[in-house]
Each structure stands twice: as C-alpha cells, then as structure tokens.
C-alpha positions in Angstrom: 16.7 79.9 33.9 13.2 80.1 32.3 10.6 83.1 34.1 7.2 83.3 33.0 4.4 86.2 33.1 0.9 86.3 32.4 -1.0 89.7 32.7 -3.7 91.9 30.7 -1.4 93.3 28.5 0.3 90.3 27.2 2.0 86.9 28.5 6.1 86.4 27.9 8.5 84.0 28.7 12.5 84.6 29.4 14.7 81.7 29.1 18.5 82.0 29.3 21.3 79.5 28.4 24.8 79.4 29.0 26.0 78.5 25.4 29.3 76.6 26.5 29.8 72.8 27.3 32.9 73.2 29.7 33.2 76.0 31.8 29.8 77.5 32.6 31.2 80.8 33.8 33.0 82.2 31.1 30.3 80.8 28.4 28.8 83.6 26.5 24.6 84.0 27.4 21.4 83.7 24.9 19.1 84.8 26.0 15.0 83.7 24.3 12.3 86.3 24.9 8.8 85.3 23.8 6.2 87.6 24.0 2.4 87.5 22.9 -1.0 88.8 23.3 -3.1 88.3 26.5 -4.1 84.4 26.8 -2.2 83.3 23.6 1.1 81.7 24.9 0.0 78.6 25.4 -1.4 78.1 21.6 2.5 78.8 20.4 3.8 76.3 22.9 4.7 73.5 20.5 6.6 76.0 18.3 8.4 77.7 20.9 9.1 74.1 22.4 10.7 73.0 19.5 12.9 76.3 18.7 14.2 76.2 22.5 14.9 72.4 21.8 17.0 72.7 18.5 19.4 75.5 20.9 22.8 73.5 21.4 26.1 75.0 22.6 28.8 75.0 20.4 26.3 74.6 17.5 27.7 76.5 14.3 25.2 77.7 10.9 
C-alpha cells in the first residue's frame, strides 16, 4: 500500500509491507513514513527509492 500527500505544511508518503514470503496474513507489518517540507519530496526521491528497494522479507542484519 503506498499513500501520498502534498499540502502547505509539508508533503509525506506512507508505504506498508507485509514482511513475510508465505502467508501474507499472519506476516508482521513495516510500515515507511516519509515526511518533508512543503515542495521537497520529490528532490529525496532517489534516496527514498533506493531504501524502499533494499526492504526484503525475511532479510536478517
């Protein structure tokens, strides 16, 4: 699920995943919040692109 906003006081985006590859249901959530001033998502997209893209269930540190 990814939901995006845009307003005067700041632009955000919520994206969830389901951190599980069997069963969806019972997989625990994550949940990204990213949050910035008015008019400056866009100039993080490539960063927060690339965090978002190294996310992988089952993925251990």
């Amino acid at each position: 699920m990814v939901e995006s906003r845009t307003g005067p006081t700041g632009d955000g985006t919520d994206i969830a995943f389901k951190m599980a590859t069997g069963d969806a249901n019972a997989a625990p959530a994550l949940l990204v919040r990213v949050r910035t001033a008015a008019g400056q998502l866009e100039r993080y997209q490539d960063e927060v692109g690339a965090l978002l893209r190294s996310i992988k269930p089952g993925a251990t540190r």
